[in-house]
N, C-alpha and C positions, 0 to 999 in steps of 0.2 A: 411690679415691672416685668415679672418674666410670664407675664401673659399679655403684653402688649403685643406680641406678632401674631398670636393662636387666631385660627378664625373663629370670625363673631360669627352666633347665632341667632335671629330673633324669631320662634315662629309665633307668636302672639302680640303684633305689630298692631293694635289698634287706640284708634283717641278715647275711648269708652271702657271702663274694666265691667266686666260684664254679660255675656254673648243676651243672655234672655235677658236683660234688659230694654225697654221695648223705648225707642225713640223713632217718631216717624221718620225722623231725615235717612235714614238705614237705607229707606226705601228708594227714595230722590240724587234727581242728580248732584245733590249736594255732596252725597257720601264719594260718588267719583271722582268728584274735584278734591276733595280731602284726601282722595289714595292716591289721586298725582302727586298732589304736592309731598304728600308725604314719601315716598318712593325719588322723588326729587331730594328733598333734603336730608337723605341719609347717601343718596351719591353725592352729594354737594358738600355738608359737613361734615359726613364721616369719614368716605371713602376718600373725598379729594382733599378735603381739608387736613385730616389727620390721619390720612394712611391707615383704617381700619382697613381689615381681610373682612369686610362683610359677604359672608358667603352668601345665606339667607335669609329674606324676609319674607313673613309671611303675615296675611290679615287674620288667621283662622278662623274662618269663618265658615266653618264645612258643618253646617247645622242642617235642620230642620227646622224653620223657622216662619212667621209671619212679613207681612211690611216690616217693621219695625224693627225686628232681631238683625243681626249680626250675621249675615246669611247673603248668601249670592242667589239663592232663587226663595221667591216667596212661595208659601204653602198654601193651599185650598182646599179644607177637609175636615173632618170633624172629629180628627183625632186630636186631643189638647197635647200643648207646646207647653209642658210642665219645666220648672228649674233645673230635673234628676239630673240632667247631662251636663249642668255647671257643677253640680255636688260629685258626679262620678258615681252614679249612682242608676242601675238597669233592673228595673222590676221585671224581672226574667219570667215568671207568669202571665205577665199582658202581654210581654215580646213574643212568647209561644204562641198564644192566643190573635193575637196578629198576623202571624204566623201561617196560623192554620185558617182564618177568616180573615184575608188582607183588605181592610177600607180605604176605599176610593178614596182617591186624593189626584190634584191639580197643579201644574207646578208653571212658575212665570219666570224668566230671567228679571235680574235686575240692572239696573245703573252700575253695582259692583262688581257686576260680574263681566259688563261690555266696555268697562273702562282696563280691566286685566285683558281683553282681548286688545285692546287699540296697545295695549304697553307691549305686549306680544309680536307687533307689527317696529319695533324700533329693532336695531343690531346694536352689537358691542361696539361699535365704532363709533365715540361720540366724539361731535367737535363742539369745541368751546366757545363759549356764549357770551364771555367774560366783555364787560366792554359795550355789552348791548344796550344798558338802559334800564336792567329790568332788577328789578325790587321786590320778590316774590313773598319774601318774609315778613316785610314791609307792609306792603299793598298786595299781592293776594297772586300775582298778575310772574307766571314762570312756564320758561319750554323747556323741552329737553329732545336735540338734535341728535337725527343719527345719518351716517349714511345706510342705502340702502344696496344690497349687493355685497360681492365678497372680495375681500382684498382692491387689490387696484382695480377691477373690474366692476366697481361701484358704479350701478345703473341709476343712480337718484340719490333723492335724500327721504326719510321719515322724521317729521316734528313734533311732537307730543305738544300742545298748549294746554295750560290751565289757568281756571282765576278762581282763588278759593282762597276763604280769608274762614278767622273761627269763630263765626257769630252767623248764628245759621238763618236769619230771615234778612241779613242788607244784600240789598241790590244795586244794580250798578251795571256799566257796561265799559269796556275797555275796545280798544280799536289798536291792534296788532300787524304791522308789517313785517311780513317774511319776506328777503331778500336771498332768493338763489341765484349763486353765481359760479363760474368757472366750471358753465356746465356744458358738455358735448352737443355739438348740431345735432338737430336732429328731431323724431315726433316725438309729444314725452303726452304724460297724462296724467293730469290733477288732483288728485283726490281728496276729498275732505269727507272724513265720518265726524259726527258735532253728537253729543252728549251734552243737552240745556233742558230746560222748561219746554214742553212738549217736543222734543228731541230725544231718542232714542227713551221714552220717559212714559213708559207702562203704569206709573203710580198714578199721575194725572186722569190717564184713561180709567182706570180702576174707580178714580174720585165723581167721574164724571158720571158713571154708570149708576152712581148712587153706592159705591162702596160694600158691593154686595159680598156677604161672608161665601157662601157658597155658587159662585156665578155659570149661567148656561152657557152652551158651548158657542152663541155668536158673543157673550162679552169675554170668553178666554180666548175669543181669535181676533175681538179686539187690542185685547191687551198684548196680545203675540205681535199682532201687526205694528204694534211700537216698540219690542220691546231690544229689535237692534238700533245700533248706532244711526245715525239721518247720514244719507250718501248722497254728497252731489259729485258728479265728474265733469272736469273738461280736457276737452283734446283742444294741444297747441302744439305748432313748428315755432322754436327755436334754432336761430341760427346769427351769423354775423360775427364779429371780431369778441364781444360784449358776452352772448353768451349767458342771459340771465334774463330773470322772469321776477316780477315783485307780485304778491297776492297781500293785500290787506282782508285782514277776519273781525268781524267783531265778535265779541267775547265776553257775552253776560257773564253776571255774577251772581250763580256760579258754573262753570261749565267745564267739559273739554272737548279737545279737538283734534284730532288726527290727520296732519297734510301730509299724504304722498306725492312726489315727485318720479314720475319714473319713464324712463326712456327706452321707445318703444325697438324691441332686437327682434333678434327670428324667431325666438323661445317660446312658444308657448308653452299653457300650463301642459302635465301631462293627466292623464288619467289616475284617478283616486283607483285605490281595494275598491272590492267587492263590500259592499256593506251587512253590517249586521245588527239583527235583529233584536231587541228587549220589550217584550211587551208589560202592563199593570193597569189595573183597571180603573178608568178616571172619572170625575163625575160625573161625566154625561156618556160612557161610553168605554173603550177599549182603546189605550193610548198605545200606541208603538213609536218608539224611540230606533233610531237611526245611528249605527257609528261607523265612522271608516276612516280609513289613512291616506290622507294626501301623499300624493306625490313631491317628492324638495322642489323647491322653486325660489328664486331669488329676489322675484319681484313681489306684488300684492295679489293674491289669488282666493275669488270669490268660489261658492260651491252654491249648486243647485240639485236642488230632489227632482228627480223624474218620477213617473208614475204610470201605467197602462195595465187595465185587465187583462190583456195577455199580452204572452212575452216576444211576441214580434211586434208590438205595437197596434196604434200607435202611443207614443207616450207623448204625455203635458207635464210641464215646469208646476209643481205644486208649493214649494215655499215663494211669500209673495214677497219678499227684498232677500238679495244674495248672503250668503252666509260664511262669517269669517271663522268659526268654528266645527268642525268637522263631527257636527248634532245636527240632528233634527227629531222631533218629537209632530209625527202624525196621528192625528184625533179622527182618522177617517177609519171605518169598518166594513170599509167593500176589498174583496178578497183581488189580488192583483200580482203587481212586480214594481218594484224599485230599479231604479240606476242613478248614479252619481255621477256627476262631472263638475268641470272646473273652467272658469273664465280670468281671461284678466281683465286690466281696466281697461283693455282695449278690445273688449269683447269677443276676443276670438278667444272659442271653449276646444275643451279638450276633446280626446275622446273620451264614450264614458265609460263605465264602469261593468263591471258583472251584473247581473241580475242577480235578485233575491225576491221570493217569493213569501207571500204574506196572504193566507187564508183568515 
């Protein structure tokens, strides 16, 4: 009993014991719909139910890995994904050797890594759901509501959905009303990112290609070209006494989904840093990786890569759908300049960023 108040910790939060163990669904949207839910019912059982202090949860899932593995980006390269790292165990002569002659290697996001981004997009503010209808542990089929905004100055709502049951080939489709209400006149803007079957869903593409171990550089920009969440938006005025909007979703199984709700103020985003550089040599070329730091913002705010061989311009938008994490990884080897900026769902961008130069 006298560790019932101490906080919980869990960073090995997975349905699988095992990281190198190789199960395709790792790869698939399946695995994101099992980390809602599951990230759901440790706030729902634990936290609310029995008053744990669950401070963290964590997937670990911080490999090197294929499809298969326990990993948020899959691997492409020909270096073998041996067990050492579940034994604890670093043959520090091939690591040297690595080292000194670093092999090209390819890297893809996955399903589990854009469904921690859409969880990223809720706030601590959650309202309760209690009363809804919904039967998650049951039938597969659970949200999790947040407002969006800070304190009373909540500009929206964020709704996490998921339908995820633990039998990894049924299917099925569920049809979800979201009911927003007692919400301020005024412009607001829709959001929906979906994680399904060819939605936000790089393994498909990967299948399709023929499943190539080692793939050129038009099937890794295939794969890239799926491998964020599907973004549809719409702009709507709400007004009147009522003050609400209803959106019905449908909701394969197994999926998720991310609706923002957000109403449009004078805010824009502001300008990101200056970004920075990492380059490593990829299969087809010289990959350069991108990072910089948003500016706070309270709404939903997308980033774009700019690009121009010289630094007065002119510059082109080079990532080809918006980016909800403050990466990007360019496969291009013409020498130039970068900038960064930021949009919301109302399209008006920031300003941008610093330049950074890339020979």
């Amino acid at each position: 009993p006298r560790f019932a108040g101490l906080p919980f910790v869990n960073d090995e939060c997975d349905p699988q014991i095992g990281w190198h163990l190789y199960h395709t669904w790792h790869g698939m949207p399946y695995f994101a719909g099992l980390a809602a839910k599951i990230v759901d019912q440790h706030q729902r059982l634990m936290i609310d139910g029995e008053g744990v202090d669950y401070e963290v949860l964590s997937n670990d899932n911080g490999f090197v890995g294929h499809w298969g593995h326990r990993t948020h980006l899959t691997y492409f390269g020909k270096r073998p994904v041996r067990a050492a790292q579940a034994e604890h165990k670093t043959d520090i002569a091939a690591l040297e050797a690595r080292r000194a002659e670093p092999e090209p290697f390819d890297l893809v996001k996955k399903p589990a890594l854009s469904v921690m981004e859409l969880l990223g997009l809720l706030s601590e503010r959650r309202f309760d759901l209690g009363g809804q209808g919904l039967d998650p542990d049951r039938v597969g089929l659970g949200a999790i509501a947040t407002a969006l905004g800070r304190g009373e100055k909540a500009s929206g709502a964020s709704v996490l959905l998921y339908n995820s049951v633990d039998r990894i080939w049924q299917s099925g489709e569920s049809t979800v009303a979201l009911d927003f209400s007692g919400l301020q006149p005024g412009a607001y803007a829709l959001a929906s990112f979906r994680i399904a079957h060819g939605k936000g869903d790089p393994f498909t593409v990967w299948e399709d290609l023929g499943a190539p171990d080692l793939p050129n550089a038009a099937e890794l920009a295939a794969m890239r070209m799926a491998q964020e969440p599907a973004l549809s938006i719409e702009h709507l005025q709400i007004g009147g006494a009522k003050a609400e909007h209803e959106l019905k979703l449908d909701m394969p199984l197994p999926s998720v989904a991310l609706v923002a709700l957000v109403r449009r103020d004078d805010a824009a985003p502001a300008a990101p840093s200056t970004p920075r550089i990492s380059r490593f040599g990829g299969l087809n070329g010289e990959n350069r990786v991108l990072f910089w730091e948003p500016a706070p913002y309270d709404g939903v705010q997308l980033f774009d890569v700019l690009w121009s061989a010289g630094e007065s311009g002119p510059w082109q938008v080079i990532n080809p759908v918006g980016l909800l994490s403050s990466v990007y990884l360019d496969s291009s080897v013409a020498a130039g300049f970068y900038r960064i900026r930021a949009r919301d769902l109302f399209g008006r961008v920031s300003a941008e960023s610093g330049s950074v130069r890339a020979d």
